[in-house]
C-alpha positions in Angstrom: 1.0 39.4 19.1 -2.4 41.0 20.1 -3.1 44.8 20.6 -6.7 46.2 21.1 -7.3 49.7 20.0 -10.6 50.4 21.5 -13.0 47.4 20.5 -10.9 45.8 17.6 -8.7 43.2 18.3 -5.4 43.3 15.7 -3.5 39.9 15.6 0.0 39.9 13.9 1.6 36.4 13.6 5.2 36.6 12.4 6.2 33.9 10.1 9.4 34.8 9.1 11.9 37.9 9.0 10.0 39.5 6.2 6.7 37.8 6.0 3.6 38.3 8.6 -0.1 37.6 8.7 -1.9 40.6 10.1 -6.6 40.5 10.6 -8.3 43.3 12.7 -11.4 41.6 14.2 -14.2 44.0 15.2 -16.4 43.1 18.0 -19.2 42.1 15.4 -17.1 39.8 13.7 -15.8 37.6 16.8 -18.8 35.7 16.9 -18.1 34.7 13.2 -14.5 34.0 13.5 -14.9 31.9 16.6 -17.6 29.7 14.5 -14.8 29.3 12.0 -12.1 28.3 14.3 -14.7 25.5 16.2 -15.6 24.1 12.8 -12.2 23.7 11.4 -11.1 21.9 15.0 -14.0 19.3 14.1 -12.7 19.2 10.8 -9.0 18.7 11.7 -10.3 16.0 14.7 -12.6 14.2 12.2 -9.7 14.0 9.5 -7.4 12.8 12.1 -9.8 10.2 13.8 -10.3 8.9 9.7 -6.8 8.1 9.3 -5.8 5.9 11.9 -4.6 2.9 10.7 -6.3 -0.5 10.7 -5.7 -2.6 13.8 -3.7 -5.7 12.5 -4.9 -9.3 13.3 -2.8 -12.7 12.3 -6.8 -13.8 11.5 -7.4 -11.0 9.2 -4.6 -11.3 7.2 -4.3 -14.9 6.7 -7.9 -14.6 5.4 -6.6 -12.3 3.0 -3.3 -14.4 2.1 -6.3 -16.8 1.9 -8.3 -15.5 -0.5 -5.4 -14.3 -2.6 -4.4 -17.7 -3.4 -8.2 -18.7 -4.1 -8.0 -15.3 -6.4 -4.7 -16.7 -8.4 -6.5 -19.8 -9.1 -9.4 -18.4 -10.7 -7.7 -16.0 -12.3 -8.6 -15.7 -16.1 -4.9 -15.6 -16.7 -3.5 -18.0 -14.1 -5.8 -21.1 -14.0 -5.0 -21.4 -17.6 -3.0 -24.8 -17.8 -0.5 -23.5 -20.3 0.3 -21.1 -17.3 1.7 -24.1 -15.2 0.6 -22.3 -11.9 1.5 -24.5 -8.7 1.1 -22.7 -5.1 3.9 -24.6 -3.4 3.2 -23.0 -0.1 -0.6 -22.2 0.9 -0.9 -20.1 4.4 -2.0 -22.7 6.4 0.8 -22.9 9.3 2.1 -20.9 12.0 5.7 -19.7 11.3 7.1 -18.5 14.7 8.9 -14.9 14.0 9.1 -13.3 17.5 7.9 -13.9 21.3 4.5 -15.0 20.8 3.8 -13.6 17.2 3.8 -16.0 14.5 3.2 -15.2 10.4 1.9 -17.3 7.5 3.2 -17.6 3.8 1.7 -18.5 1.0 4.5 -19.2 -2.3 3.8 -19.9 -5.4 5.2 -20.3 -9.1 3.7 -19.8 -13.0 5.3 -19.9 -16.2 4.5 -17.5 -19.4 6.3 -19.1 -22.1 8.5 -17.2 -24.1 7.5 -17.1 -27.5 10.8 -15.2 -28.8 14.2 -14.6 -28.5 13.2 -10.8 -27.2 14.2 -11.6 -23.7 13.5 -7.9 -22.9 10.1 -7.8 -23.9 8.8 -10.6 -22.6 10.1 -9.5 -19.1 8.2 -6.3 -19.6 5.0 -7.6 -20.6 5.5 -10.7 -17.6 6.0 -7.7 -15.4 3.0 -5.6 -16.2 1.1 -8.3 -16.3 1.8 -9.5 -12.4 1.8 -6.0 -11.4 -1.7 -5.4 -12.8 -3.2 -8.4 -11.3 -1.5 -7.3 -8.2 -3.1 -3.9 -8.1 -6.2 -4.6 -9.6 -7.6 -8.3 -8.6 -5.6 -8.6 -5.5 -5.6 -5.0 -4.1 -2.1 -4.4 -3.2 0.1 -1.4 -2.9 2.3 -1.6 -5.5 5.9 0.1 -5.2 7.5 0.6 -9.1 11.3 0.4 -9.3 12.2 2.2 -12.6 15.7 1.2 -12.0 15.2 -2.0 -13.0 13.9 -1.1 -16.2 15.5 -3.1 -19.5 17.4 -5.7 -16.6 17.6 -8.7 -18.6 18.7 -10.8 -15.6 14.7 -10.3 -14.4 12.5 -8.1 -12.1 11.0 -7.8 -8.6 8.0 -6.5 -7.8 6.7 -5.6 -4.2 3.7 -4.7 -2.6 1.3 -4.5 0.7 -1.8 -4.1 1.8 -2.5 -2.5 4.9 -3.8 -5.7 6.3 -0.8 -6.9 7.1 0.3 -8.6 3.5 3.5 -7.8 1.6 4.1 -9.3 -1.7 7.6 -10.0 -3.3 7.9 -11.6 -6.7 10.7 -12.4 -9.0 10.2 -12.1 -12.9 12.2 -14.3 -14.4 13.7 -14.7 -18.1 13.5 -18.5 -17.7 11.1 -21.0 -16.6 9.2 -20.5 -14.1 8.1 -17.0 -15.2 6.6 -15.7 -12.0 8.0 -16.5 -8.2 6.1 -15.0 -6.0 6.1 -15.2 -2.0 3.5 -13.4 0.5 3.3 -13.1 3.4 1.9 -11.5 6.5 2.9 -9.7 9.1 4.7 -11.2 12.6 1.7 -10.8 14.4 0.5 -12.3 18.0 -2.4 -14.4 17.6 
């Protein structure tokens, strides 16, 4: 609501039953106020025009799923031989997933030995390890799932990138250690 008692402008703005916002604007501070109100539109359109997401391409994120697998095998961890690590599955064929969209996969395995009977603790340390290569070499997303915590049957991990790349992998408690799949998106081409 806007009165105007001679040349000041009050504006009321209701923003509940007992709460209001209430500025008088004098005719000297218009000038000011309407400066504030055009740079915080260009803030609000900037902001907005910075968080659009990315515009996914099958071409982009096989090159990731790509360079992944490249990352995995020179991995200080992974291309250790006692690691056993075999990509069963590298990203180089179409899958068909929808009219004219296709995804690629890339699956692969590795083994952490268990040096104890402490089937718990290796899980957690087989887990923290994947899920800190996956956040920190690879760059994905990764969502934690406390509920899983102390499961001795194993663990799954997921994450994304906002390529177009999800991650699933299965920590197990007996050989092979890590199962992991990724894949991309059903994208067209």
């Amino acid at each position: 609501m806007t009165t105007e008692c001679g040349k000041t402008v009050a504006v009321t703005v209701r923003l509940g039953e007992d709460r209001h916002i209430s500025a008088s604007i004098t005719p000297e501070d218009r000038m000011r106020v309407s400066r504030f109100l055009v740079l915080v539109l260009a803030a609000v359109l900037v902001t907005a025009g910075c968080t659009r997401e990315p515009e996914l391409s099958l071409d982009k994120a096989v090159a990731e799923l790509r360079k992944d697998a490249q990352r995995f095998e020179a991995d200080d961890v992974f291309k250790n031989p006692l690691v056993k690590l075999k990509i069963l599955q590298r990203p180089d064929k179409d899958i068909p997933c929808g009219e004219g969209k296709f995804k690629r996969v890339l699956r692969l395995t590795a083994d952490d030995e268990r040096k104890d009977a402490d089937v718990d603790g290796h899980l957690d340390l087989a887990e923290r390890l994947m899920q800190t290569t996956l956040d920190q070499v690879m760059g994905y997303e990764v969502e934690y799932d406390f509920d899983q915590l102390d499961a001795l049957e194993g663990r799954f991990i997921h994450g994304n990138k906002k390529i177009g790349v999800t991650v699933d992998v299965h920590v197990a408690p007996e050989s092979p250690t890590w199962r992991l799949r990724a894949e991309t998106a059903c994208l067209a081409r």
